[in-house]
C-alpha positions as CSV (number, residue, x, y, z in Angstrom):
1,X,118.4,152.2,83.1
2,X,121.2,150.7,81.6
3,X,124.3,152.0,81.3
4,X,126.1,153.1,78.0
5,X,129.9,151.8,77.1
6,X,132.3,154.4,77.3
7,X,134.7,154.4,73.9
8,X,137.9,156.1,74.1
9,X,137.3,159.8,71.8
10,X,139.7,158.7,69.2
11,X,138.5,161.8,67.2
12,X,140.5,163.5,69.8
13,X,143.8,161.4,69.3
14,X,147.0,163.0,67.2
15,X,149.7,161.4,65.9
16,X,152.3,160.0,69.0
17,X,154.8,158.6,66.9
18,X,156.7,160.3,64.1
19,X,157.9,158.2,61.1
20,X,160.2,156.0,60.7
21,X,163.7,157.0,61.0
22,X,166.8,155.2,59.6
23,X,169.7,154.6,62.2
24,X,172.7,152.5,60.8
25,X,173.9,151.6,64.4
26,X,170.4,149.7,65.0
27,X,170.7,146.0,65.4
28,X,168.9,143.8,62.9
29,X,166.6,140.6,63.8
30,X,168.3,138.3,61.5
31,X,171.5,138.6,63.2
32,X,170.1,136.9,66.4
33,X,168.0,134.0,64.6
34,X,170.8,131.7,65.4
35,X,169.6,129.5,68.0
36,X,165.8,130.8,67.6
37,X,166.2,128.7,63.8
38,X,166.2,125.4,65.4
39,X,163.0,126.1,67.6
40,X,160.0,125.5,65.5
41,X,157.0,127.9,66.5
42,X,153.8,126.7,67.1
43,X,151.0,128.6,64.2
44,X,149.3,130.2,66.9
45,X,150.3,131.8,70.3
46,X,148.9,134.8,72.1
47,X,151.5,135.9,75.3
48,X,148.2,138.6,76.0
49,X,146.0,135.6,77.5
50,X,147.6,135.4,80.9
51,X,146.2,139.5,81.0
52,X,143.0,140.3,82.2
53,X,140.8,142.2,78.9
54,X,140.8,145.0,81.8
55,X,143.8,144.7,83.4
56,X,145.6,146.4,80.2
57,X,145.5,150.6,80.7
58,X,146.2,153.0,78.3
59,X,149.0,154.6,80.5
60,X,147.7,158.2,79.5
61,X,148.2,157.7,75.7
62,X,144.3,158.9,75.2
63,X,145.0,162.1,76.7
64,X,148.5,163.0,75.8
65,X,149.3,161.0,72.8
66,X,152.4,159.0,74.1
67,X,151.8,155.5,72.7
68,X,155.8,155.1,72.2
69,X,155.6,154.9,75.7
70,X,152.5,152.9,76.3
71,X,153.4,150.0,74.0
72,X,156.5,149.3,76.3
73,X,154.4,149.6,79.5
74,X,152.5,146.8,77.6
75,X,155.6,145.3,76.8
76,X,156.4,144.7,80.4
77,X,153.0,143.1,81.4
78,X,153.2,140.9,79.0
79,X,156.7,139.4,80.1
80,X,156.1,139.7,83.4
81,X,152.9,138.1,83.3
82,X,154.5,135.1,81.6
83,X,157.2,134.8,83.7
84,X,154.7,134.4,86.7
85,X,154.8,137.8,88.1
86,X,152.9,140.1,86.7
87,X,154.0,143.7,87.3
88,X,151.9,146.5,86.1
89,X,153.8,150.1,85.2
90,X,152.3,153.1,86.8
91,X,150.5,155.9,84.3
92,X,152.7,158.2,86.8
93,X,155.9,156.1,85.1
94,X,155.5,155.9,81.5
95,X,154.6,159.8,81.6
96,X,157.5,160.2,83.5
97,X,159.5,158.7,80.9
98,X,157.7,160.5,78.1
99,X,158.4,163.6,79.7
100,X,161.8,162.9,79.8
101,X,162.0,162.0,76.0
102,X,160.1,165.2,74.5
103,X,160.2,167.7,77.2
104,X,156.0,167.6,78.2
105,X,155.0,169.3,80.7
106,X,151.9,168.0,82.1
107,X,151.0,170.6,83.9
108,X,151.2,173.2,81.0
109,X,150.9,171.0,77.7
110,X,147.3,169.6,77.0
111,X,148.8,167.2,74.1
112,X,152.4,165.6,74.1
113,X,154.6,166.1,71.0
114,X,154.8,162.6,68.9
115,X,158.3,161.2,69.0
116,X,160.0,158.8,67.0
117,X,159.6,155.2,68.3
118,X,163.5,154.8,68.4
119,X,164.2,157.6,70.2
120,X,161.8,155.6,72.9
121,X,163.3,152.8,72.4
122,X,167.1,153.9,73.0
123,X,165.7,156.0,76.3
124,X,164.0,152.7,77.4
125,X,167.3,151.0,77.3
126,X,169.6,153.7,78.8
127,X,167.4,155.0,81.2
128,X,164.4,152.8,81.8
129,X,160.8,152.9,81.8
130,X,159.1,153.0,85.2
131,X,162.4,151.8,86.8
132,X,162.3,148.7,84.3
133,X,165.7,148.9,81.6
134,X,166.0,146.4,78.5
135,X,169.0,144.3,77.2
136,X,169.1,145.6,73.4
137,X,166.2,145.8,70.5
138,X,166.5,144.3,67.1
139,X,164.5,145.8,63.6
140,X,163.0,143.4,61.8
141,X,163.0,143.1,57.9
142,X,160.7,145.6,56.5
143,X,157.3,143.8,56.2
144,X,158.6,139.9,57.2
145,X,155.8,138.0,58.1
146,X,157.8,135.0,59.0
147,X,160.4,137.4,61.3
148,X,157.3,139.3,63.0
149,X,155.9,135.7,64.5
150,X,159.0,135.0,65.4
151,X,159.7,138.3,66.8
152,X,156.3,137.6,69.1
153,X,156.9,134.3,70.4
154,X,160.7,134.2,71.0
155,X,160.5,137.6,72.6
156,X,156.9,138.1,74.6
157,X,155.4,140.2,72.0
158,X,156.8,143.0,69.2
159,X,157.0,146.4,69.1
160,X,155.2,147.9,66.3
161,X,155.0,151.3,64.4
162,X,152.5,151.7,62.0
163,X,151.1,154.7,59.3
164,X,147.4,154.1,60.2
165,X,144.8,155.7,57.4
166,X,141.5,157.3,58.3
167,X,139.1,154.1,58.0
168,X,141.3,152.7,61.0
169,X,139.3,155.0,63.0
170,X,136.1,153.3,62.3
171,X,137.3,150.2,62.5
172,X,138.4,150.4,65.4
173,X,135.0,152.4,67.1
174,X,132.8,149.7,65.5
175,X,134.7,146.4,65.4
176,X,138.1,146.5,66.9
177,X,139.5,144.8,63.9
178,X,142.1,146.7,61.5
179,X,141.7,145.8,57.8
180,X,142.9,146.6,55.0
181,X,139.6,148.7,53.6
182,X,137.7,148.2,50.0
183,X,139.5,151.6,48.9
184,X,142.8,149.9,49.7
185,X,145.1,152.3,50.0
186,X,143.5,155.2,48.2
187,X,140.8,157.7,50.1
188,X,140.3,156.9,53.3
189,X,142.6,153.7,53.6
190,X,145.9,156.0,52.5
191,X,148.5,155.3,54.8
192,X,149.3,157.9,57.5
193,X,145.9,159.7,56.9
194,X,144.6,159.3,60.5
195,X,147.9,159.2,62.6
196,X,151.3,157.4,63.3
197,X,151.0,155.0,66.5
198,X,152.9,152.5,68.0
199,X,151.6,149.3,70.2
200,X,152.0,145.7,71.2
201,X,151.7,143.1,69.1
202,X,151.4,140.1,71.6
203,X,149.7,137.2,69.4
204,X,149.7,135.8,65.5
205,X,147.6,133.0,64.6
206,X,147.6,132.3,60.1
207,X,146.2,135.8,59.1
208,X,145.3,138.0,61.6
209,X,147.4,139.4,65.3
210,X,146.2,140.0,68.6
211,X,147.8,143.9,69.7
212,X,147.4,145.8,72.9
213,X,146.2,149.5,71.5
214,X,144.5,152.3,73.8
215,X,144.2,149.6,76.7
216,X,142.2,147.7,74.9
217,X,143.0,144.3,72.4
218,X,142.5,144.8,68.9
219,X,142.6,142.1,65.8
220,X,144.6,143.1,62.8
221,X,144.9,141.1,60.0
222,X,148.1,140.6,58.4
223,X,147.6,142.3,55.3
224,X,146.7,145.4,57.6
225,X,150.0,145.3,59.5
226,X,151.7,144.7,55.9
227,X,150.1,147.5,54.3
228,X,150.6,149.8,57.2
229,X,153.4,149.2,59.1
230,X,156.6,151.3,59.2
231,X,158.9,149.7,61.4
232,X,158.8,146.7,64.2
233,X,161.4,145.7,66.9
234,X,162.1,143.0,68.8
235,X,162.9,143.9,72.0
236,X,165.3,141.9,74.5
237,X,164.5,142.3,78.3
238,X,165.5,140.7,81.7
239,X,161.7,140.5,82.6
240,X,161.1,137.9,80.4
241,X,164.0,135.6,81.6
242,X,163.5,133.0,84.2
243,X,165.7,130.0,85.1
244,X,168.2,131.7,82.8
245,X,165.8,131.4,79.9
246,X,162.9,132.6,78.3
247,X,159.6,130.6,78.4
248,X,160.2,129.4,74.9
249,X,163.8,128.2,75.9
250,X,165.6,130.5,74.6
251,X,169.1,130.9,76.9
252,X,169.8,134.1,78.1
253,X,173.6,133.5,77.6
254,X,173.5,132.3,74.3
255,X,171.3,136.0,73.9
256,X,173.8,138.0,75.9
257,X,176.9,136.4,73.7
258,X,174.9,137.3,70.8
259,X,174.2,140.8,71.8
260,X,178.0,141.5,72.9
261,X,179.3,139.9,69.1
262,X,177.5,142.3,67.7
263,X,178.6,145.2,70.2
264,X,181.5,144.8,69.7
265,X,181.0,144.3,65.8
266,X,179.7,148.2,66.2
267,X,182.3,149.3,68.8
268,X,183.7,151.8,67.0
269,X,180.1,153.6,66.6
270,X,178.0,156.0,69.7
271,X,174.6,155.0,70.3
């Protein structure tokens, strides 16, 4: 007898990341395309190749609905992996973390409250995530293709928010590709109709991007992520640094100079 796939019960999922939310003290992308602006990307690249289709987990996200979390346990496979070492978080870790951020208590609270993604992000950098801190995180312009490849293949991959409608949902049981639907963004294709998630982006090519969702990869075109998206973030971390570089050359002191001018640019502001 053979055996049927299992698919994740996404008609069980709720929202795990709350809209976006305006914070004057984040740092912007374009202030660090200094140095990137003389490295000329290649039109396709995919850092999620070195990664195993099922090597990826969903860190608990289908059960408790903390894909703020899961993206950056993502996040750190994908450097790791491509700096040679591939270290996988622990479910145990990014719940940790998650717990931390909203107050769940797994052992009392079937589903986790959705958080804003920059509230994750700012623990993540403070605190860590599974023992793992980052350097800093950058917003990109609202809805910049050009920044958002660069965002991928500078930094290991970007960290996405997005307002996902209804027809996501099929999509995703029947294809694993996000599109922009016939309705466009009426009906079913209305932004936000289905839920507010966050996850990896790890790979462009011309029109469509390669993102770690639910453990699994999933193909979204660019007009999907354009349509949808509410915020992305570059995000700057030690575990994609070898050699005192990144893979793509980028030096890590000319980063860390970078991230100090504009410290210090904000000094006069809490974060």
């Amino acid at each position: 007898m053979t055996s049927k796939t299992v698919r994740p019960l996404l008609s069980t999922i709720k929202s795990g990341r709350l809209p976006y939310v305006h914070d004057s003290r984040t740092f912007h992308l374009s202030d660090y395309l200094s140095q990137e602006d003389t490295v000329k990307i290649p039109k396709k690249y995919n850092w999620g190749k070195k990664i195993p289709s099922d090597k990826w987990s969903s860190f608990g996200n289908l059960k408790i609905n903390n894909c703020t979390c899961a993206a950056a346990g993502h996040l750190i496979m994908s450097w790791t992996a491509n700096i040679g070492r591939l270290r996988k978080p622990t479910t145990k870790g990014i719940v940790e973390a998650y717990t931390d951020i909203t107050g769940f208590n797994p052992k009392s609270d079937g589903i986790g409250k959705p958080v804003e993604a920059i509230k994750a992000l700012k623990y993540w950098r403070k605190h860590g995530i599974d023992d793992r801190k980052i350097i800093s995180f950058a917003k990109l312009d609202f809805k910049n293709r050009d920044q958002l490849k660069q965002a991928i293949y500078f930094y290991g991959g970007c960290y996405v928010g997005l307002n996902l409608p209804k027809s996501a949902e099929k999509q995703y049981n029947e294809s694993k590709k996000w599109t922009v639907s016939r309705t466009g963004t009426k009906g079913a294709g209305e932004p936000g109709s289905w839920i507010g998630h966050a996850l990896l982006i790890t790979g462009y090519t011309k029109k469509e991007l390669t993102a770690i969702s639910w453990g699994k990869e999933i193909i979204l075109s660019l007009d999907f992520w354009e349509t949808y998206v509410d915020e992305s973030y570059a995000i700057f971390s030690a575990d994609f640094i070898r050699d005192k570089q990144t893979p793509t050359k980028i030096s890590v002191e000319v980063l860390k100079k970078d991230i100090e001018k504009l410290q210090n640019k904000k000094a006069g502001m809490k974060t």
